[in-house]
C-alpha positions as CSV (number, residue, x, y, z in Angstrom):
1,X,21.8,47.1,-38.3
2,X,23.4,50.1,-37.9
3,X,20.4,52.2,-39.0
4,X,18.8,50.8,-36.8
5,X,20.3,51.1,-33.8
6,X,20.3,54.5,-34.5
7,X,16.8,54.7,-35.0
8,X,16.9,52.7,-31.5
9,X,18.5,55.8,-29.7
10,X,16.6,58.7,-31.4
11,X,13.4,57.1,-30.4
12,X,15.6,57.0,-26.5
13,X,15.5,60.9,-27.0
14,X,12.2,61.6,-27.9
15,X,11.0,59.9,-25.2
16,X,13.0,60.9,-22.9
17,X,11.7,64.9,-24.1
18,X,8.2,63.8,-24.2
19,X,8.2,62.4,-20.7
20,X,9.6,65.2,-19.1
21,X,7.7,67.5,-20.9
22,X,4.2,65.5,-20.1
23,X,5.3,65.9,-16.4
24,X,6.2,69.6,-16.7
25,X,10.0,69.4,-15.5
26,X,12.8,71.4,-17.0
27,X,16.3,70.4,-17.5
28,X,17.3,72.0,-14.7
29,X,14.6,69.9,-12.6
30,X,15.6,66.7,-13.9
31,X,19.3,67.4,-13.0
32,X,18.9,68.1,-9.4
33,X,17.0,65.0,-8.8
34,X,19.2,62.7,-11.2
35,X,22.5,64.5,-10.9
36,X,22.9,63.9,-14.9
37,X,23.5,67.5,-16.3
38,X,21.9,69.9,-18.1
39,X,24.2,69.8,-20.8
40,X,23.9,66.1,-20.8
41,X,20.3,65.8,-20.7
42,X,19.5,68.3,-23.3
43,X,22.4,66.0,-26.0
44,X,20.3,63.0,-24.6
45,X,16.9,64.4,-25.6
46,X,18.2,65.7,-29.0
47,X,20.1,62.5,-29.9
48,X,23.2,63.9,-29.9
49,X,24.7,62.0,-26.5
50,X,24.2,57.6,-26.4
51,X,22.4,56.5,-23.9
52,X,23.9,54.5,-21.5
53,X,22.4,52.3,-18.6
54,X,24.0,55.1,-16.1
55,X,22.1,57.8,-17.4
56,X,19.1,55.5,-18.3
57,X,18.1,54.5,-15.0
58,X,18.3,57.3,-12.8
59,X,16.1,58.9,-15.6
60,X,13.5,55.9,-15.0
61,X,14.0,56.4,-11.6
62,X,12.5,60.2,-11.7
63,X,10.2,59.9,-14.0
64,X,9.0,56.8,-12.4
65,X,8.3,54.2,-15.8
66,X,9.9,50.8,-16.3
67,X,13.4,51.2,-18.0
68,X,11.9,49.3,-20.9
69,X,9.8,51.8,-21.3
70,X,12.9,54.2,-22.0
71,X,14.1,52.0,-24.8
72,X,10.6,51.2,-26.4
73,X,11.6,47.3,-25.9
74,X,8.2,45.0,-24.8
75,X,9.3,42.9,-21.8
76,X,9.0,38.9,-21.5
77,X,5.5,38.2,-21.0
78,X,4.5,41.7,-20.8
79,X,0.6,42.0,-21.7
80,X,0.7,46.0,-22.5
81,X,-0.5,46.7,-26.5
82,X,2.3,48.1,-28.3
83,X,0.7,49.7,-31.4
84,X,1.8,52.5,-33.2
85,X,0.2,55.7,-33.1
86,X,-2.6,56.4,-36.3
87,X,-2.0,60.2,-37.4
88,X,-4.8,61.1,-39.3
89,X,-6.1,65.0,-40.5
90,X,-3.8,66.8,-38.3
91,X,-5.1,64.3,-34.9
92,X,-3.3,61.2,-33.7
93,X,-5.3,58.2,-32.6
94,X,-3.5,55.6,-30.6
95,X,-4.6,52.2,-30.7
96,X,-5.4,50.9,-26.6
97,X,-7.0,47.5,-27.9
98,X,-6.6,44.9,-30.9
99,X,-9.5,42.9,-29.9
100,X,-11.7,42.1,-33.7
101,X,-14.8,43.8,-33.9
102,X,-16.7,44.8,-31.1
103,X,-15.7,48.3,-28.8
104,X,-12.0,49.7,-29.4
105,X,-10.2,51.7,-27.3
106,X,-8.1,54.7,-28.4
107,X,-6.5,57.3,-27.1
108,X,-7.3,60.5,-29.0
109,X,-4.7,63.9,-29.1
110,X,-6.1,67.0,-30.8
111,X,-3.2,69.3,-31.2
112,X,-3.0,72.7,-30.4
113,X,-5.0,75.3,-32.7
114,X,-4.8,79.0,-33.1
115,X,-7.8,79.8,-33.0
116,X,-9.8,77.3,-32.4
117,X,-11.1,75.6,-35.4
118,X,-14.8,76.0,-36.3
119,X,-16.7,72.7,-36.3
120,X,-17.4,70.1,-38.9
121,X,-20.5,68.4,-37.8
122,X,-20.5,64.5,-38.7
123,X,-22.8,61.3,-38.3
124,X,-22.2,58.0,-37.9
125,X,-23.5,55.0,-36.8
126,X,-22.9,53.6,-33.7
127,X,-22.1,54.9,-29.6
128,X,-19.5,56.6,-28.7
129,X,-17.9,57.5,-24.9
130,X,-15.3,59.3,-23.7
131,X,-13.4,60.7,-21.2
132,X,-10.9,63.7,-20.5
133,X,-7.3,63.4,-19.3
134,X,-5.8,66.5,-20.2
135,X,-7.0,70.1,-21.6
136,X,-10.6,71.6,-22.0
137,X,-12.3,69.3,-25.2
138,X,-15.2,70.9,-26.9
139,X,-18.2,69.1,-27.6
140,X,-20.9,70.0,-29.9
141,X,-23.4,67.7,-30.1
142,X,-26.7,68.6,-31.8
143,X,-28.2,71.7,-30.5
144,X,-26.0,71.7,-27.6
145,X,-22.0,73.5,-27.3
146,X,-20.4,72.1,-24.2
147,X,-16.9,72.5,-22.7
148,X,-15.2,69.5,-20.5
149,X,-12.6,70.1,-18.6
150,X,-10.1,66.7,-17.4
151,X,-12.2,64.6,-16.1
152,X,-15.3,64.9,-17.4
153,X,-16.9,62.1,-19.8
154,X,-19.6,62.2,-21.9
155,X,-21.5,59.2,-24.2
156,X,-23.9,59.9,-27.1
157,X,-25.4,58.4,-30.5
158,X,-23.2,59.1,-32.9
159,X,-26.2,59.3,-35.7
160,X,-26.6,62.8,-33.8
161,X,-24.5,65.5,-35.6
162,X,-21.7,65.6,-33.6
163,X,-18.0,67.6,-33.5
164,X,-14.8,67.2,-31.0
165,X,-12.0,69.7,-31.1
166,X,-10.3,71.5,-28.5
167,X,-12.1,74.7,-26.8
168,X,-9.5,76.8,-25.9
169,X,-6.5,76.5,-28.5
170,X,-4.9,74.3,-26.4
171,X,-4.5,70.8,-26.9
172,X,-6.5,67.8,-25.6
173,X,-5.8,64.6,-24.7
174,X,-8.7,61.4,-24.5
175,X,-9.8,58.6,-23.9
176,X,-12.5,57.4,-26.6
177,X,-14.4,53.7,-27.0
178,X,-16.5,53.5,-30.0
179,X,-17.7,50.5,-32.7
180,X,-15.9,49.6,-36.2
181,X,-18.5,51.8,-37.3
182,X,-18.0,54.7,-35.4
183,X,-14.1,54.0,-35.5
184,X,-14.0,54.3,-39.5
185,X,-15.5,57.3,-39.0
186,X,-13.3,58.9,-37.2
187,X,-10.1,57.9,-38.9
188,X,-11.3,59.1,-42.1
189,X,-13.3,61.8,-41.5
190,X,-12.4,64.7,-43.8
191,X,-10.4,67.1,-43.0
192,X,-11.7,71.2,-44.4
């Protein structure tokens, strides 16, 4: 049990980090509109300080998500998917449906590359859409080399010879629907 609480308050910390850092606060920021300190913060983030319902809700408060949402715990009755993340070939996929069959939802992250990785056209079968949220994706699709910025969506037949990735170095966060087809695809494309 033990374990696993403290697996409980790690996970606290790392999403207390990634929150703040998807929002684009520092520590300082946080501290002036919570009134928890730096010092404190920063232990909280790293694990090193328990969190406690004082600290906790403040932190909700500011970065405006459900306290629940702090501690990873699925409320009573709550209908939101909690799946966990898919990390496959250096990209994460995370599940946003569990429906069998039909059009799945995920949420795609392409991390960060310096430079830019050259593509690896693929086919598949199947349709594929998607859309934006954060940094510029690159889309090569055919004959044709496009850039979308946030966003920007874009749907095509995946039996085209097609490539994602991101087109500046930076990474890219999305929004993708796609088939079983086109889904097995992408989760085990190969990686050069």
């Amino acid at each position: 049990m033990g374990e696993d609480f403290e697996d409980v308050l790690h996970a606290v910390g790392s999403r207390l980090r990634a929150l703040r850092r998807h929002r684009g606060l520092t520590l300082a920021e946080v501290a002036g509109t919570t009134g928890v300190s730096e010092s404190t913060l920063s232990r909280l983030e790293s694990g090193q300080r328990r969190a406690s319902l004082e600290l906790l809700l403040p932190l909700a408060r500011a970065y405006d998500v459900p306290l629940d949402d702090l501690v990873g715990a699925p409320r009573t009755g709550d209908p939101r998917i909690h799946l966990t993340p898919i990390h496959r070939h250096g990209m994460t996929f995370v599940p946003l449906s569990r429906r069998p069959g039909g059009m799945q939802a995920y949420k795609m992250i392409i991390p960060s590359a310096a430079p830019p990785p050259v593509p690896d056209h693929q086919t598949h079968e199947g349709h594929e859409w998607l859309y934006v949220l954060h940094g510029h994706l690159r889309l090569v699709l055919g004959e044709h080399d496009l850039v979308l910025p946030p966003g920007e969506a874009a749907e095509f037949d995946t039996t085209i010879p097609h490539w994602l990735g991101t087109a500046d170095g930076k990474a890219v966060e999305l929004l993708i629907l796609f088939g079983r087809q086109g889904e097995r695809a992408h989760l085990r494309a190969r990686a050069h």
